[in-house]
C-alpha positions in Angstrom: 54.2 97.4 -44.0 57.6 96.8 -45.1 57.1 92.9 -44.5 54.2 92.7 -46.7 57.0 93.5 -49.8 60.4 92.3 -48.1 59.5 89.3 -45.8 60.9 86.5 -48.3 64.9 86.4 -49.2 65.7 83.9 -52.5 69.7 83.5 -52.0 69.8 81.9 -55.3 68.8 84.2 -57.0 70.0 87.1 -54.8 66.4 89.3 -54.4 64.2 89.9 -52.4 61.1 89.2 -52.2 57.5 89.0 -50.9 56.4 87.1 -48.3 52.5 86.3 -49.1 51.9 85.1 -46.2 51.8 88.7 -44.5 48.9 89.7 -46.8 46.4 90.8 -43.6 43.1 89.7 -44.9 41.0 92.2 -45.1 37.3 92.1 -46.3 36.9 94.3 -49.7 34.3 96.2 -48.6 36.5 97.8 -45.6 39.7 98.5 -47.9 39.9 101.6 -48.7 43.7 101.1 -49.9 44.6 101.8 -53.8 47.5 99.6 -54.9 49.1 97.8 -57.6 47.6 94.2 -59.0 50.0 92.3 -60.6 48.7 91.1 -64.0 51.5 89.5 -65.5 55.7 88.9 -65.0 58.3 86.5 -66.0 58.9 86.5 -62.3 55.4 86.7 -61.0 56.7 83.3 -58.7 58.5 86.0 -56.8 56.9 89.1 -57.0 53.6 90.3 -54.8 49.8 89.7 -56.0 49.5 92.9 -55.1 51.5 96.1 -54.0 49.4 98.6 -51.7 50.0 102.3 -51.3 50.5 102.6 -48.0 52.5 105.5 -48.0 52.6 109.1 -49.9 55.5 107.7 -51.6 56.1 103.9 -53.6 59.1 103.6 -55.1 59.7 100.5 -58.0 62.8 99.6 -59.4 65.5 96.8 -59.2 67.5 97.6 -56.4 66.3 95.7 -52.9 65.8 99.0 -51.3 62.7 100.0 -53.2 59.0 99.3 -52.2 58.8 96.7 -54.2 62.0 94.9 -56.2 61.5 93.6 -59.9 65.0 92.3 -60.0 65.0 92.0 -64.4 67.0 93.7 -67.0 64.6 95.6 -68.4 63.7 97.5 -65.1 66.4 100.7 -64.1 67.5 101.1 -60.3 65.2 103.3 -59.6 62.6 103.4 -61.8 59.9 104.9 -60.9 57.5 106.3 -57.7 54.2 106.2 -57.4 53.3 109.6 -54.9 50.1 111.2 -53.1 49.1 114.6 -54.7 46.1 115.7 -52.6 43.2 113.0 -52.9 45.1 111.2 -56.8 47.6 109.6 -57.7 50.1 109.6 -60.0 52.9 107.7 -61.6 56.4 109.5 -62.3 59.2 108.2 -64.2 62.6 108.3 -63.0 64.3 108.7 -65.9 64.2 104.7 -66.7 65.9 102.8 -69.6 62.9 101.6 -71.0 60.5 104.1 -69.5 57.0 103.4 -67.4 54.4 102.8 -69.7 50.8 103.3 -68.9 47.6 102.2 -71.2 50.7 101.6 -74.0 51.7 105.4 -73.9 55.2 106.2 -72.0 54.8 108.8 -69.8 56.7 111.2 -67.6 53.9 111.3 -65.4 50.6 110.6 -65.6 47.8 110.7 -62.5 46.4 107.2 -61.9 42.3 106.1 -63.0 40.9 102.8 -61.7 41.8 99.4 -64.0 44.7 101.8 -65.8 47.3 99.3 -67.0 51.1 100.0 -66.1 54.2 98.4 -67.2 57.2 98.2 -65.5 60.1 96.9 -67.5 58.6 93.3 -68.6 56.4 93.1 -65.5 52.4 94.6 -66.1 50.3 95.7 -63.0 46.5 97.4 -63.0 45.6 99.8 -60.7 42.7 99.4 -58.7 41.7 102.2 -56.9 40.5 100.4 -53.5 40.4 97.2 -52.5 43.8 96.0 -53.4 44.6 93.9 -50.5 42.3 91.5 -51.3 44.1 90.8 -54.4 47.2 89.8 -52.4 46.0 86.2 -51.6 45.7 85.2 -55.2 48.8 83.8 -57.2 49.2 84.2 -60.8 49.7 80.1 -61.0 46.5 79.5 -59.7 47.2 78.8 -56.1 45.9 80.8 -53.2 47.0 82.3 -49.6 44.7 80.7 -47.5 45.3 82.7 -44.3 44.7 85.7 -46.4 42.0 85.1 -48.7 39.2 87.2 -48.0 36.2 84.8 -48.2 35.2 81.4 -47.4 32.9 79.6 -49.1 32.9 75.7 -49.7 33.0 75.8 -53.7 36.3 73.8 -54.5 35.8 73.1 -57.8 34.5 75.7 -60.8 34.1 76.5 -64.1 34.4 80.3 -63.2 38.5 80.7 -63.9 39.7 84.1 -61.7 41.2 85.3 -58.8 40.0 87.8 -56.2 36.7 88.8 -58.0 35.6 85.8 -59.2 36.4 84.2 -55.6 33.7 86.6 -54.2 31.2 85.5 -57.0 31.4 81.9 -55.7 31.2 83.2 -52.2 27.9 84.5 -52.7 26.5 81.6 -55.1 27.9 79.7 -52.6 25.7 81.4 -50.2 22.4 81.6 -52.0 22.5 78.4 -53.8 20.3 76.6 -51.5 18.1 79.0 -50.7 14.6 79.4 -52.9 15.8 83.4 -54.1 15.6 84.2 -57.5 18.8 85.6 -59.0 19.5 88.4 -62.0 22.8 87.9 -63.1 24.2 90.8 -65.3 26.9 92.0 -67.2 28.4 92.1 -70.9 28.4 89.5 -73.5 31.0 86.5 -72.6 31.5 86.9 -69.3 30.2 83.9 -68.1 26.1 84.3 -67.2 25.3 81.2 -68.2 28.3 79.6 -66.0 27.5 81.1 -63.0 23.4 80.1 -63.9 24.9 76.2 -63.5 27.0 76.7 -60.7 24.1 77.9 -58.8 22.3 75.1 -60.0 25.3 72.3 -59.3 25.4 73.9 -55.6 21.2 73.8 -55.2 21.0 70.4 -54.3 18.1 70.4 -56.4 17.5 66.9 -58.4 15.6 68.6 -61.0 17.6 69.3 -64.5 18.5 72.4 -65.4 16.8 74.3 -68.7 18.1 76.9 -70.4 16.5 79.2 -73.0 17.3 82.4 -74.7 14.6 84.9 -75.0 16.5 86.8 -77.2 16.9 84.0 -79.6 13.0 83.1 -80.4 10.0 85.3 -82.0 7.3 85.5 -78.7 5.1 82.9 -79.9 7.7 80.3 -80.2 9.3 81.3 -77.3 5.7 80.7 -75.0 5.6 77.6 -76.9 9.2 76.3 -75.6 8.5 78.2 -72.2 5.1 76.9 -71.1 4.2 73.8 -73.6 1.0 73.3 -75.3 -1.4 70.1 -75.8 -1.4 68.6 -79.2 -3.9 70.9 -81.4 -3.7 74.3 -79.3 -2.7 75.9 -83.1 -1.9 74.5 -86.4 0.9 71.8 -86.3 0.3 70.7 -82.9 0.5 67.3 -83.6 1.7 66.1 -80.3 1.8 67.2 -77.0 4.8 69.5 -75.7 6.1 69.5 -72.2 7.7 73.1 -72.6 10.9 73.6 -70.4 9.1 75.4 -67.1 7.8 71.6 -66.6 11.2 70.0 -67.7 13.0 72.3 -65.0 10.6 70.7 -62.1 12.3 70.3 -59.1 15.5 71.8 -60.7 16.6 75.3 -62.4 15.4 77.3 -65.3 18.0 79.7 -66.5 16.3 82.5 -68.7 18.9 84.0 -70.7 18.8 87.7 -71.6 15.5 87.8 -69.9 15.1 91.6 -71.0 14.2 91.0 -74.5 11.1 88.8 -73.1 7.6 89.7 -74.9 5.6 91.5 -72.6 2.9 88.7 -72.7 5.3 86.4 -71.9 6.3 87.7 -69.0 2.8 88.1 -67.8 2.5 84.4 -68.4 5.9 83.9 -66.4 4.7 86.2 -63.6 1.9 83.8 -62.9 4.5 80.6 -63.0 6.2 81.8 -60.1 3.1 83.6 -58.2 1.2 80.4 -58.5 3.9 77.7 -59.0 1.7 76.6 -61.7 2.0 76.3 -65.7 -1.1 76.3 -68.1 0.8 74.9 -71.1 -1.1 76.5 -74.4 -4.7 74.8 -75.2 -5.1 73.7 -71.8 -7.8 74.1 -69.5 -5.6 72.1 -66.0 -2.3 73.6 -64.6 0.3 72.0 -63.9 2.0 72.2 -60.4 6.0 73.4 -61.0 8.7 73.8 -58.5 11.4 75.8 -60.2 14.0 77.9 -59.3 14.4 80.4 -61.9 18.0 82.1 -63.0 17.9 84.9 -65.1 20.4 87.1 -67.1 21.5 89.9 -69.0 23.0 92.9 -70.5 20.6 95.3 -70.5 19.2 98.0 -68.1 15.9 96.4 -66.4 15.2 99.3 -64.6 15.3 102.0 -67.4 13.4 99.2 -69.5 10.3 99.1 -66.8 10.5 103.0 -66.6 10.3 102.8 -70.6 7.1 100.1 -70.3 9.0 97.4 -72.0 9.5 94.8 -69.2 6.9 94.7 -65.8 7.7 96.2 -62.7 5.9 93.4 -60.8 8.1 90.2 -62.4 10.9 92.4 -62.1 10.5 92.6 -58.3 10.1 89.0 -58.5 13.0 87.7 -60.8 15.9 90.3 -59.4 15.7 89.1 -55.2 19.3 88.6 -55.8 22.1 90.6 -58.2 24.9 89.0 -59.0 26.8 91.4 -61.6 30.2 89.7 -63.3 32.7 92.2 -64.4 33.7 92.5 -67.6 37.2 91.1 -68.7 39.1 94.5 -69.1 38.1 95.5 -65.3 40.1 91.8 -63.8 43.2 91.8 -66.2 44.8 90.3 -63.3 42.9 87.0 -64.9 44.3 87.2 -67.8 47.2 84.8 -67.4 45.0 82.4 -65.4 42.3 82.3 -68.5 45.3 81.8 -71.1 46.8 78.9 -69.4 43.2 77.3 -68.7 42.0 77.5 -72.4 45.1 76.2 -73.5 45.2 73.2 -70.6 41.4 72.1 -71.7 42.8 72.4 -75.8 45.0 69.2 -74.4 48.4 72.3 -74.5 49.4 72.5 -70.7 52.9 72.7 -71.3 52.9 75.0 -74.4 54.7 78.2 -74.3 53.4 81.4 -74.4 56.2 84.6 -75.2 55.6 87.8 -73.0 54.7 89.9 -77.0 51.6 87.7 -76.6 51.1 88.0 -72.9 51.8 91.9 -73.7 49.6 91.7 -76.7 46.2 90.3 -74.8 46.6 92.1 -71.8 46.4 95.7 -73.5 43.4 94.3 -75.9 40.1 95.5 -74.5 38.3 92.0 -75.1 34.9 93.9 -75.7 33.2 90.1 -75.6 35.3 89.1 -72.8 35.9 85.4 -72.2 34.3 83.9 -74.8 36.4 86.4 -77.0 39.6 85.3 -75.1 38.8 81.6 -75.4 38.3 82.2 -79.2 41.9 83.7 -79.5 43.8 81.0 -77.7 42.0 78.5 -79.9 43.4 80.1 -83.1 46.7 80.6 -81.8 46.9 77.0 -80.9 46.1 76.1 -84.2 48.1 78.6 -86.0 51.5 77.5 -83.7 51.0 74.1 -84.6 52.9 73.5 -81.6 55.5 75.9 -81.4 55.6 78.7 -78.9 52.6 81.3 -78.9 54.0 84.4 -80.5 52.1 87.7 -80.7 51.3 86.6 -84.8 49.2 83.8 -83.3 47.1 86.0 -82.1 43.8 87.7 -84.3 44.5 91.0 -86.1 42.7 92.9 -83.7 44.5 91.9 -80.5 47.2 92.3 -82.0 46.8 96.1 -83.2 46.2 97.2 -79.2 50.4 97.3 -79.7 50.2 100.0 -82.3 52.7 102.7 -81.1 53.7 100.8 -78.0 55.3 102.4 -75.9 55.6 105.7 -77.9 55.1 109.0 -75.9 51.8 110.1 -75.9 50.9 112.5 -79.4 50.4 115.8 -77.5 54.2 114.8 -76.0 55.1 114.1 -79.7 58.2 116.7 -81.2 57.3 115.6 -84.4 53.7 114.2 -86.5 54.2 110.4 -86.7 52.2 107.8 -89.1 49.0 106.6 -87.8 48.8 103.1 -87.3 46.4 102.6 -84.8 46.1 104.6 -82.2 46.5 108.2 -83.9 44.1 108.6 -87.1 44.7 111.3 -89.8 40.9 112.2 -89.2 42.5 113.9 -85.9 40.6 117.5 -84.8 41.9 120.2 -82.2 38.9 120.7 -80.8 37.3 119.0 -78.0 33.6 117.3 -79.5 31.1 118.6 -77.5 28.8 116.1 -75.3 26.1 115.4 -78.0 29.2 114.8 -81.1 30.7 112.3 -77.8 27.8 110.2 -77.0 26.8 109.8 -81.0 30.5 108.3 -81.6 29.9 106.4 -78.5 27.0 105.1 -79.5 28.5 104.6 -83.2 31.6 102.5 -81.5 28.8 100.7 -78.7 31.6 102.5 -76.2 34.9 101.0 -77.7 37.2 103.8 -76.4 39.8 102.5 -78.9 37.7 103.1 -82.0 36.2 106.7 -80.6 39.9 107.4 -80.0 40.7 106.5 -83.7 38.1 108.6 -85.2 38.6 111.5 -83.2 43.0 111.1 -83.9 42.6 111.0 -80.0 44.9 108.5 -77.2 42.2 106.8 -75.0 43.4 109.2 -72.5 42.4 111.6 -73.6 38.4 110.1 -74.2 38.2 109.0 -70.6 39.0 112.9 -69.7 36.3 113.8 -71.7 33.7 111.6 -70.3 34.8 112.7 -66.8 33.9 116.0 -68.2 30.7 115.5 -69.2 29.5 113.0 -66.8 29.3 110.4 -69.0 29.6 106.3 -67.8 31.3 104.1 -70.8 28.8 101.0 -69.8 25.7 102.9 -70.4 26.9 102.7 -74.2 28.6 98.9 -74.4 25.7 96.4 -75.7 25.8 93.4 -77.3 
């Protein structure tokens, strides 16, 4: 595999590079391979998409003869390895410069977990612990390997902004869009339900508008009132008739947003819509024939809800013939860049700057409401650069605070107590907290690992080990 790193020379520049076009493309599903995804470099033009571990051993450093070359100041010779230790793997420094720094601690060594966030001089790569040649088709500009890219669909154009993950979303809209299924989209707050509701929708070929409505949003009888319609006097102020937006989605797509804080009469109602394809709007004795494709999201657990009687196992069956679950932002940090430059090209800023403290900055930030959250943090930057470059200061408080201590060995590593200013609190304990003292600070935080970790004078390290221990998945405690 050395011509998947080494196949490219630039003589101007005197390194060597990556040639993409060896990236074998290989479906997801049959990669096994745990790699390197490159999230963000000054020099990303040059540098791989991704970096497999093909060997026991990966070397990274400046000099041509390591596995892969990040020919910058900042990196040392030889700067670090990434090795094989039974079934993990870890990261050693080689005694760098600037030291390899891994979820913002520097480390000597530190064994690898999926999505952990390494930096290499100025250059930032996620691990991903399978999978990662399919990341290799996907520049950081935007552009894409098309011998190697590891799906095909015929979706050109798209509000859905990614690489490699979101590719594969599109391939299956693409797939299922003109098809009759029903589709459940999950995932957290802001990462784009609603989008990928439309694009399924756009791709239908359904002439029919689409409706949107949140269930969440509306007390149950409003929400069968907007739903299903009524004739004029079916209740007090019923002046007028009311289509209700099952019959304004005819022939198109009704998107049912967070669909798991539906009334349970509702949904009975609903059930009966797509059983019968017909509506009985509210005071009417006639239904109404519909033909609608119905789109459904959200962030909570349907299954655990039906086991706890609050949503039917029967419209369940009926709503979810297709999952399509969108990662949150943390997980595809790789699209970090690509999001940035996109938010700021729509804001009319193509050609604004943007310094690597701020690229540094909002790819170690956890973005707990993921795009929307992102898209919210360019906008203030812009306005607070006022067209100057944006600097880490642009950014909100909290983004940038996931800086705090940088870079800084680890506290256990520590040979003396330092201030807390962020990611060490004075509240600190010796003690391990037990599963039950865990899940109620989980719970607490809604599963911000960086919050726990402050309460507890913890690293985030450190509160992932602990939820290994006891079993413990951090999405069963991230709501809205």
């Amino acid at each position: 595999m050395v011509a998947f790193f080494r196949g490219m020379s630039d003589e101007r520049h005197g390194w060597t590079t990556a040639s993409v076009d060896a990236v074998p493309r290989v479906h997801a599903a049959e990669d096994p391979t745990p790699g390197f995804v490159l999230v963000y470099s000054r020099l990303h033009a040059h540098l791989p998409s991704a970096l497999p571990f093909t060997g026991d051993v990966t070397t990274l450093g400046r000099e041509a003869d390591n596995s892969l070359s990040i020919p910058e100041a900042a990196v040392s010779r030889y700067h670090a390895r990434v090795e094989r230790r039974g079934g993990e793997w870890w990261i050693v420094d080689l005694g760098s410069t600037n030291g390899t720094v891994v979820g913002g601690w520097r480390v000597k060594e530190h064994r690898l977990v999926d999505h952990d966030l390494v930096r290499i001089g100025d250059s930032l790569f996620r691990y991903a612990a399978t999978g990662v040649y399919r990341y290799g088709a996907y520049r950081l500009d935007g552009s894409v390997v098309s011998t190697a890219r590891p799906v095909r669909h015929g979706i050109h154009e798209s509000e859905l902004v990614g690489g490699a993950q979101v590719d594969a979303i599109l391939d299956r809209i693409d797939k299922v869009a003109r098809t009759q299924l029903s589709v459940v989209v999950t995932g957290e707050s802001g990462t784009g339900k609603e989008l990928v509701a439309r694009e399924l929708h756009r791709w239908s070929g359904r002439q029919g508008a689409f409706q949107a409505i949140n269930c969440a949003a509306l007390p149950a009888s409003l929400l069968e009132s907007e739903l299903f319609g009524y004739r004029k006097g079916a209740f007090t102020g019923a002046t007028s008739d009311k289509m209700g937006l099952v019959r304004a989605a005819h022939g198109g797509t009704l998107f049912l947003d967070e669909i798991g804080d539906m009334p349970l009469e509702a949904q009975a109602k609903l059930l009966r819509v797509l059983q019968e394809r017909q509506v009985m709007p509210l005071g009417s004795t006639t239904p109404q024939a519909v033909d609608v494709r119905v789109v459904c999201a959200t962030h909570r657990d349907l299954d655990a809800y039906v086991a706890e009687g609050r949503f039917r196992g029967d419209l369940l069956a009926r709503l979810r013939e297709l999952v399509i679950t969108l990662p949150p932002l943390r997980r595809r940090r790789e699209d970090l860049f690509g999001l940035v430059r996109h938010f700021l090209s729509a804001a009319g800023q193509r050609d604004a700057r943007v310094s690597f403290p701020y690229l540094l900055a909002v790819a170690h930030y956890d973005w707990p409401y993921n795009v929307r959250e992102l898209e919210s943090a360019v906008k203030l930057s812009i306005a607070l650069a006022d067209g100057r470059e944006l600097d880490l200061p642009h950014l909100p408080a909290s983004v940038q605070h996931a800086l705090d201590q940088h870079g800084d060995p680890p506290p256990r590593e520590s040979s003396s107590p330092r201030a807390t200013t962020g990611k060490v609190s004075t509240s600190g304990r010796s003690q391990a907290p037990d599963e039950a003292e865990l899940r109620a600070l989980l719970v607490r935080h809604r599963g911000n690992i960086a919050a726990v970790g402050r309460e507890l004078g913890k690293e985030r390290m450190q509160i992932h080990r602990w939820l290994k221990r006891y079993g413990l998945d951090i999405e069963d405690f991230r709501e809205e």
